[in-house]
Structures are given as C-alpha cells and as structure tokens.
Legacy VTK file of the C-alpha trace (Angstrom):
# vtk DataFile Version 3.0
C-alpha trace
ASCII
DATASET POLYDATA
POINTS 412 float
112.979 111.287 74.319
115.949 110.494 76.335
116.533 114.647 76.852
112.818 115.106 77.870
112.947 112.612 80.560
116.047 113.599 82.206
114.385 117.554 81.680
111.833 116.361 83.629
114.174 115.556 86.695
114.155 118.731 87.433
110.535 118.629 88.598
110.390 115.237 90.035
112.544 112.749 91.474
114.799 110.532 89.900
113.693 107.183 91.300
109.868 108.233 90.218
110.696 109.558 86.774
112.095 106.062 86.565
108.787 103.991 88.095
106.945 105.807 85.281
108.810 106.456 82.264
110.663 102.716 81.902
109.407 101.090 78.993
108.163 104.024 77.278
109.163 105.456 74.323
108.143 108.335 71.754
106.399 106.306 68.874
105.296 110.058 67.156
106.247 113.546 66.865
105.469 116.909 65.051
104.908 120.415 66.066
101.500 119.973 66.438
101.280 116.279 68.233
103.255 113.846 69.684
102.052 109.646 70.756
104.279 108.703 74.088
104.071 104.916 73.852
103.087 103.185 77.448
103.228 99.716 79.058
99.749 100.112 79.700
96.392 102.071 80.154
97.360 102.601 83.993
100.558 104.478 83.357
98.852 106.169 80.539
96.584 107.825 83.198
99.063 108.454 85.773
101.218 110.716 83.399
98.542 112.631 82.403
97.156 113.418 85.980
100.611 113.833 87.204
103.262 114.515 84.533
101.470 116.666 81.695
102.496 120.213 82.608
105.806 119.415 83.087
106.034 116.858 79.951
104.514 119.622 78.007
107.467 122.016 79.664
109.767 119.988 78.867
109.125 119.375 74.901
109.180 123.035 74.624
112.437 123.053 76.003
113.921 120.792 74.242
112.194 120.620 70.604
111.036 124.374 71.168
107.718 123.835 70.509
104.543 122.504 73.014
102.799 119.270 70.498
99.506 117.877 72.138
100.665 114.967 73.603
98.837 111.542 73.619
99.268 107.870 74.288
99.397 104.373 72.942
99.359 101.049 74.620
97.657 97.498 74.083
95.174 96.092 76.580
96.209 92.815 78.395
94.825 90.510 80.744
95.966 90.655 83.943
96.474 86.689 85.155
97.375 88.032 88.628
94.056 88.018 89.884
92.459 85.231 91.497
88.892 85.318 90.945
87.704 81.600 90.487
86.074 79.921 93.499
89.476 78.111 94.058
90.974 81.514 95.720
89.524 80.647 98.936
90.603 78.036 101.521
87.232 76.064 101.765
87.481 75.529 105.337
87.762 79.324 105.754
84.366 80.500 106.250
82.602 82.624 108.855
80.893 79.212 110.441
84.442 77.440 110.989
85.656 81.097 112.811
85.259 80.818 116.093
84.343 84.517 117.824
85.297 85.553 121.426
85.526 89.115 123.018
88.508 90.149 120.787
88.089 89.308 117.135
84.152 89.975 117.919
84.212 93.490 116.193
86.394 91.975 113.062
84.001 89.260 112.737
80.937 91.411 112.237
82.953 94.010 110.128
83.941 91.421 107.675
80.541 89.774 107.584
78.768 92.928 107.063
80.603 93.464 103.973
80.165 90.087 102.830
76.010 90.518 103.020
76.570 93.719 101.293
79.137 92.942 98.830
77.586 95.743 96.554
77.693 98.742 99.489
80.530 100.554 100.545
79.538 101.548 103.831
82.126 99.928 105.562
84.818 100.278 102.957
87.685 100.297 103.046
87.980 97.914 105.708
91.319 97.217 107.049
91.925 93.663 109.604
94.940 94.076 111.556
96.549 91.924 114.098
100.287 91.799 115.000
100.291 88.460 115.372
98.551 85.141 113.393
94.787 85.624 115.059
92.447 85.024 112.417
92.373 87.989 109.748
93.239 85.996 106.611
90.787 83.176 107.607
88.245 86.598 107.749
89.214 87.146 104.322
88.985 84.255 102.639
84.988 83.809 104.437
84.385 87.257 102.802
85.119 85.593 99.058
83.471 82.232 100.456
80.455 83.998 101.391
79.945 86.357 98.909
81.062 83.078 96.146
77.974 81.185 97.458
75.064 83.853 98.440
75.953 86.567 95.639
77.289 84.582 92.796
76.931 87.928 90.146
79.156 89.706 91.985
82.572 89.771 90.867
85.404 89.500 93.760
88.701 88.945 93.347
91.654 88.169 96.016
95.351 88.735 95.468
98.089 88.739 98.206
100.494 91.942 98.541
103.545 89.993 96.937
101.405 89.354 93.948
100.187 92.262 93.520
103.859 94.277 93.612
104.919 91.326 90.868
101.459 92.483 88.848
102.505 96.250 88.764
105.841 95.366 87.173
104.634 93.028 84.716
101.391 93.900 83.952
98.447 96.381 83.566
97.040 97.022 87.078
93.454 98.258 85.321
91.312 94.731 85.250
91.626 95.530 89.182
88.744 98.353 88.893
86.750 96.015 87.069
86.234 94.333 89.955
83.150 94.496 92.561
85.351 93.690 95.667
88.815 93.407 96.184
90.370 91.275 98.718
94.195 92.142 99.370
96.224 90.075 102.298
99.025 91.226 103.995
99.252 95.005 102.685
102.181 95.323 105.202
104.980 94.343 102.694
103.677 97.461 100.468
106.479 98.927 102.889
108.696 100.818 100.155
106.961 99.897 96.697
106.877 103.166 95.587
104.874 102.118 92.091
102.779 99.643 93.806
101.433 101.941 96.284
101.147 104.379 93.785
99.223 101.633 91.692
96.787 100.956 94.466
96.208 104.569 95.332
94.590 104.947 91.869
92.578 101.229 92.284
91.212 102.770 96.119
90.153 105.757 94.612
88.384 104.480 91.675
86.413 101.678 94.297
85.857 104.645 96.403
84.530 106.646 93.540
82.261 103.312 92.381
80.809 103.065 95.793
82.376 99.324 95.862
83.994 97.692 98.752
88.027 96.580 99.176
89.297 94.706 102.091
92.758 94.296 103.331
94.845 92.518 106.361
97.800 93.801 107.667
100.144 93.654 111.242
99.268 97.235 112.043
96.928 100.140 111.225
98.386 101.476 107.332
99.256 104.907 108.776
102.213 102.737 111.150
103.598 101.077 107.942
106.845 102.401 107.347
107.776 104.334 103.571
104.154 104.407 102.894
102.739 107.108 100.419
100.391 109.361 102.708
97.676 109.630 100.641
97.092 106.009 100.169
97.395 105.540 104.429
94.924 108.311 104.247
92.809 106.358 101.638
92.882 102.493 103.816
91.946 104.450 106.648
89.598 106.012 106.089
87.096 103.188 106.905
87.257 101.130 109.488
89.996 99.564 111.141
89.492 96.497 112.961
92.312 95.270 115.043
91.822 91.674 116.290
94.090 92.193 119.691
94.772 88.548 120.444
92.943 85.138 120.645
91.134 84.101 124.027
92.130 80.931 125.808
88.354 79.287 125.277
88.929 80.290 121.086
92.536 78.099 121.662
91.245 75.379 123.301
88.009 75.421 120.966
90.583 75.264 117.702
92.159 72.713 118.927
90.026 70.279 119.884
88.387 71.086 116.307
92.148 70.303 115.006
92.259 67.214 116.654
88.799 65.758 115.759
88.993 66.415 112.359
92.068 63.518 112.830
89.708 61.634 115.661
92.475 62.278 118.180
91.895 62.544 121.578
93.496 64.340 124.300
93.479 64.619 128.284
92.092 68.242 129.255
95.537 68.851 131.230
97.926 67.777 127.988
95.587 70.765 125.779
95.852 73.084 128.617
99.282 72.678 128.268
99.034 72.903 125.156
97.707 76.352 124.263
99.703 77.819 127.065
103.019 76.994 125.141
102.655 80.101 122.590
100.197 83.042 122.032
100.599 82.271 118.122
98.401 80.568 116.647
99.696 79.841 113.870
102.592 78.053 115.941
99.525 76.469 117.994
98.059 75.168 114.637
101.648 73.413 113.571
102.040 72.294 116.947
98.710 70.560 117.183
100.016 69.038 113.200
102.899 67.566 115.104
101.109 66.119 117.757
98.614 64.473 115.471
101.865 63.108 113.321
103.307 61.606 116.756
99.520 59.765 117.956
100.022 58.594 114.001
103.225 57.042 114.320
103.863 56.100 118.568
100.135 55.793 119.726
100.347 57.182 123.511
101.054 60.474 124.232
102.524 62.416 127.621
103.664 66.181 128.912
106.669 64.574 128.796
107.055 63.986 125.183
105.396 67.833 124.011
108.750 69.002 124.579
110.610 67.408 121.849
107.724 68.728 119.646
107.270 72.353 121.066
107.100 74.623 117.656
108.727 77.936 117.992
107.044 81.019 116.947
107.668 82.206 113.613
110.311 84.325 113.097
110.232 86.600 110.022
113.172 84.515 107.593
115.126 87.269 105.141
116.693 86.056 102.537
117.927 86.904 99.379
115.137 87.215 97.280
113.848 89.349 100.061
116.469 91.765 99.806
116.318 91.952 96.074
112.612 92.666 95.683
112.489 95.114 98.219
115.254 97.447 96.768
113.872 96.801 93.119
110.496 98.131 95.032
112.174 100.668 96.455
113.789 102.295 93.372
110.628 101.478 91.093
111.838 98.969 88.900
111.557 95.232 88.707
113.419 92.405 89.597
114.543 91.227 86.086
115.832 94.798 85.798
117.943 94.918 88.794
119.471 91.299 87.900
120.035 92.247 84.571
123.486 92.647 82.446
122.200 96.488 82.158
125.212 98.930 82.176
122.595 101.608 82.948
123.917 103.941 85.822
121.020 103.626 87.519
120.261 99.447 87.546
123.926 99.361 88.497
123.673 101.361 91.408
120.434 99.702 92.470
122.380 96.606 91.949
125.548 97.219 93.851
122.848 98.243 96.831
121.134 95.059 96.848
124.762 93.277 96.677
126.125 95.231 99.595
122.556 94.724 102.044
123.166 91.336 101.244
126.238 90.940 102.712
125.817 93.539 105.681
122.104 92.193 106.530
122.535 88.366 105.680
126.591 87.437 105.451
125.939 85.975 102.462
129.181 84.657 100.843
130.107 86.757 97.392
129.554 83.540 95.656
125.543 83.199 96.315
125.231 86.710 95.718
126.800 86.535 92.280
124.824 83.542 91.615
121.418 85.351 92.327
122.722 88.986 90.473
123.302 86.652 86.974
125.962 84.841 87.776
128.357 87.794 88.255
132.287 87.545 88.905
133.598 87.424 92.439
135.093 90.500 91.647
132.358 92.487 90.432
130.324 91.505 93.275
133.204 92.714 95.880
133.876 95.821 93.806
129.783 96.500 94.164
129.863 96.219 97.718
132.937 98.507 98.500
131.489 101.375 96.211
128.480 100.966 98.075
130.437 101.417 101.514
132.500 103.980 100.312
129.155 105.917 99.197
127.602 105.841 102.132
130.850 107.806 103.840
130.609 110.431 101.782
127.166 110.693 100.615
124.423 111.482 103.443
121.481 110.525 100.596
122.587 106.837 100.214
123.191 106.562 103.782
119.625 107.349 104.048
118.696 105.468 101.594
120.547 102.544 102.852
118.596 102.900 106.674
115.639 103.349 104.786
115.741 99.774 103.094
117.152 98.341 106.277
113.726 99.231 108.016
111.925 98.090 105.008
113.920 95.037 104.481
113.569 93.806 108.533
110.197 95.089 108.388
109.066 92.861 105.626
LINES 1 413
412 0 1 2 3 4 5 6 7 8 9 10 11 12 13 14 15 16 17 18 19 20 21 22 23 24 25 26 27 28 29 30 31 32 33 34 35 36 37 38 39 40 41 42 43 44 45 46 47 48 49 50 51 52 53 54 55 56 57 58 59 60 61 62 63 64 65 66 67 68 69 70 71 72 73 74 75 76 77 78 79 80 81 82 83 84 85 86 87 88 89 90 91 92 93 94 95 96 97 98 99 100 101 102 103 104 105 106 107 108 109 110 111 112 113 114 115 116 117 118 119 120 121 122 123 124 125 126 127 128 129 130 131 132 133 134 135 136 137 138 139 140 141 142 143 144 145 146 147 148 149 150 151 152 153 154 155 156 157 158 159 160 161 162 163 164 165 166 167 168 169 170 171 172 173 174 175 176 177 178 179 180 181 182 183 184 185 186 187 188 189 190 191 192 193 194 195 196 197 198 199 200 201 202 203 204 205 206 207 208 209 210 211 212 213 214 215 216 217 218 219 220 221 222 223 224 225 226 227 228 229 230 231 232 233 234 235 236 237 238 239 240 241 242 243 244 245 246 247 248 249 250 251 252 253 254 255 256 257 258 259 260 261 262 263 264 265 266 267 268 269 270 271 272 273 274 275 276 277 278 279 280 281 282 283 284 285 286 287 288 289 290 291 292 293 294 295 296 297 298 299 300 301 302 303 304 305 306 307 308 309 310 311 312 313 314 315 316 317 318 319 320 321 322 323 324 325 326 327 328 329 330 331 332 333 334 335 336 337 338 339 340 341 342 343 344 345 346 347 348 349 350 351 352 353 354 355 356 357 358 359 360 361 362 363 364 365 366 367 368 369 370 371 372 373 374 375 376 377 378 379 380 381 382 383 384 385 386 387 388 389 390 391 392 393 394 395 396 397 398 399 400 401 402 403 404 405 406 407 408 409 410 411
C-alpha cells in the first residue's frame, strides 16, 4: 500500500496525497478486487471522483495487475454540528437588528432566505464586512427565524474553526443532510487545503439539492488568500452582500438599547462622544460594557472619566495555537499529527515549520514551543528551527511555502 501511494505522487502532490490517503489502509487484495479502507464515506467519494484512474495506474504498476477497487468505512455521527435551538444567541434576531442605508441590502438578503428556508434562490449567500457591523448577528436571526416559523426544517450552524477541527476528526457527510447551513467566519478557511476541499463537495451537493447555505466573512471569498478556485467560484456564485460600515443613527440607536437594557442613562453629548471614539462596533459594544460597570460601581459619570475606559479596537492576537493549526491546515493533516512523537519525514518537517514560524512570527522562547510540540528538548526545538532556516536558503519551494503561511498565518 505504502508503494501505491508514493506511485501516486507522481500524479498529484505530495501534501494532497497526504490530506487523502492518512488513515487509510488496504484491508483486501486479489487480482480481481481490492477494499481500500477509509476514515469515512466523504473520503471514500473523493478518491473515487478524483484518484481512481491513477489508483487503478498505480496497482498495475506495482502488483501488475488492475483489481476493481472498492471501499470500507463505518458511519459516525458528526457532534460538530450545532443544530439544537441553543446555536443561536437569543437576542440575535432580525427585530433586535437595527437597519440603516448600509446593512439595508444584507438585511433583506438574509431575511429572504430565512422565509424561504426551503428555496435556493438566493443561495449561496455570502455577508461580508471588514470590520464587526452586524453579519454574525444576521446569521444567527436566519437560525432564530427559521427555528420559530419553520420548525421541520433542519438548519444547522457551525463556525469555520469548527468546521476545519470536524474534517480532521470526523466524517464531514451529516453536513448534506442538512436543509440550511449556516457557516461564520469562512475567512480562516485561508490555507485548509482538506477543509476547503471538504466544503467544495458539501456546496455542491446543497447546490445540487436546491437548498440554501449562508456564510460571513471580512471580504468577498474570491479575495481570501490560498483559497481553492472552484470553491471561490462556488460561494460566489450567489449573492454577495457586503455590509460597508454602520451609520452614526444605527450607533447611537445600539447604544442607547445597550444602556437601557441596564436602565442607565446618559447625556446626548457623553453618547455622541461616545460612538465617535471607534468605527468598531464591536469595540463600541465593550465600551458601552465598561461604562455600564463604572455607573455600577462610582454612580456619576463625565467626558472626563471615558478616557480611562476608551476600548481599543481589536487587533487580530496570534499565538501559538494559531500558528500550529494553520500549518497542520496547510499541509493537510491535523493537529495531533503535527504534535506527535511521529518520526515520519513528513510530520517532522511540518513540525520543524511550525517551530521555526513560531519563533520568527511570535519570539516565542524555545521553551514554550517545546512545551506546545510534546514537550520536546531545547535542543530538538533549536535544531528544528535552524534546518528550517537553512532550507529556506537553499530551497526556493519552502521559501514559498514559508511566505505562503506567513500570509495565511497574519491573515487569520
């Protein structure tokens, strides 16, 4: 089995022979058939729409003979999907969003498919927004609405991150058995090879059901950096709703909302001020949280005194983890892998990568970073990174690779 596969590498690359083939194994063979065991029914499809030529080929080759080739796997649950009522924020539904001139397009989008959870008219439809503006609270009134007016049909919600942990782990099929699919955040698909992959075949099967799927992201798909083609083709082709920013009136209009809900009051000048400290609203929301602590805790409240409680603007926060799960993503395999003991050329190079971004992206001492790679030696951890920066002197691919997961890794 091991000679077939790395036959095969001469038809397809090496980082998606590995995406597909890990955890399988040949269970049967004779001259006239042979059982490939699979993770699941998922990859069981994918190799034979994309691998059974050359799989075929590459028997012949090797056992010089062609067997009709087949597949095993057992059917699992996948506990990745959210589909009880608890998946939506209560307080996220299309009466609590407030519409003005620039989410006004979004709004109607998203509430079209919720009346019509069983059409696919509008579908796929994609909510962007660079910055926090309302798409996720969008999202979560789709699945609200659709929860309480159109309680047969079956919608699920899952976040990106989720989703990328559910392709490693488990069978990505109880996806099409859904009626609607509500994904946040599709931007950190950015260089998850098999997770893209994965929801390429979910979009095509809702496309091919006539059933609607819903994402949010920071930017239209086909601007999302290391993404496969044909699924950017696939989210795009619906309609793209970009909510461009959040009008003063829907700012001042949240926040008084924020504030009542706590029975706080405010002079019109101090929530003027207010909303003109940060375009975010997310920031606005945590800043309007801190005010509400302070009228807890001191009572009176002056200009004077929103400066020691200003709330910056988040900033994307890389860490670790971060840089882990994107080069794991990037290289098709999982976390667990890549953190492994494994001696297998290939984890250890995907490890030594991950050990040398952490220390040229984060400065992370060699001591954390043997910590998170399984409590490594100093010494393997330095000799990881120095291979790596020797590599990328002498070989243009990993320097490539290298900017590649720096994009993917800031990006993120």
């Amino acid at each position: 089995w091991k000679q077939i596969i790395k036959t095969l590498q001469s038809h397809h690359q090496e980082r998606h022979i590995h995406a597909w083939f890990s955890g399988t194994e040949l269970e049967f063979l004779d001259s006239r058939n042979a059982i490939i065991k699979v993770p699941n029914r998922f990859v069981a499809i994918w190799l034979r729409d994309h691998f059974l030529s050359n799989l075929t080929s590459a028997f012949k080759q090797v056992c010089g003979y062609a067997p009709t080739i087949s597949y095993s796997y057992a059917s699992s649950p996948n506990p990745f999907i959210n589909t009880s009522t608890s998946a939506f924020h209560p307080e996220f539904t299309f009466d609590t969003f407030i519409v003005d001139s620039l989410n006004r397009f979004a709004h109607a989008a998203a509430l079209s498919v919720a009346e019509k959870p069983l059409s696919n008219k509008l579908s796929p439809l994609v909510i962007f927004a660079k910055f926090p503006s309302g798409k996720t609270h969008l999202l979560h009134a789709i699945g609200n609405y659709i929860r309480f007016n159109s309680p047969d049909a079956s919608v699920g919600y899952i976040s990106t991150k989720d989703f990328i942990s559910a392709v490693h782990q488990t069978d990505p099929e109880p996806f099409c058995n859904l009626d609607i699919l509500l994904m946040d955040d599709i931007h950190h698909m950015a260089g998850h090879m098999k997770a893209q992959l994965a929801l390429l075949n979910i979009a095509d099967n809702f496309l091919s059901r006539n059933k609607p799927f819903v994402f949010t992201c920071t930017e239209p798909p086909g601007c999302i950096p290391n993404l496969d083609q044909h699924l950017g083709s696939r989210l795009q082709s619906g309609i793209l709703a970009e909510i461009t920013g959040v009008e003063e009136k829907t700012r001042v209009a949240i926040v008084r909302r924020k504030l009542a809900k706590h029975m706080v009051k405010l002079p019109e000048d101090i929530i003027l001020y207010l909303i003109n400290l940060t375009d975010d609203l997310s920031g606005l929301l945590k800043l309007t949280e801190a005010i509400v602590k302070h009228k807890a805790n001191k009572g009176a409240l002056e200009l004077s005194d929103i400066a020691g409680l200003t709330v910056a603007k988040d900033q994307p926060v890389i860490d670790m983890e971060q840089v882990v799960d994107s080069v794991a993503g990037f290289y098709g395999i999982s976390r667990a892998e890549l953190t492994s003991p494994s001696k297998q050329r290939r984890i250890c190079r995907c490890r030594h990568i991950a050990m040398y971004l952490c220390k040229e992206i984060l400065g992370i001492p060699l001591k954390d970073i043997a910590e998170l790679m399984g409590k490594l030696s100093h010494s393997s951890i330095l000799y990881g990174v120095k291979r790596i920066q020797k590599d990328i002197n002498t070989n243009r691919q990993t320097l490539k690779e290298i900017q590649e997961l720096k994009k993917i890794i800031t990006y993120c």
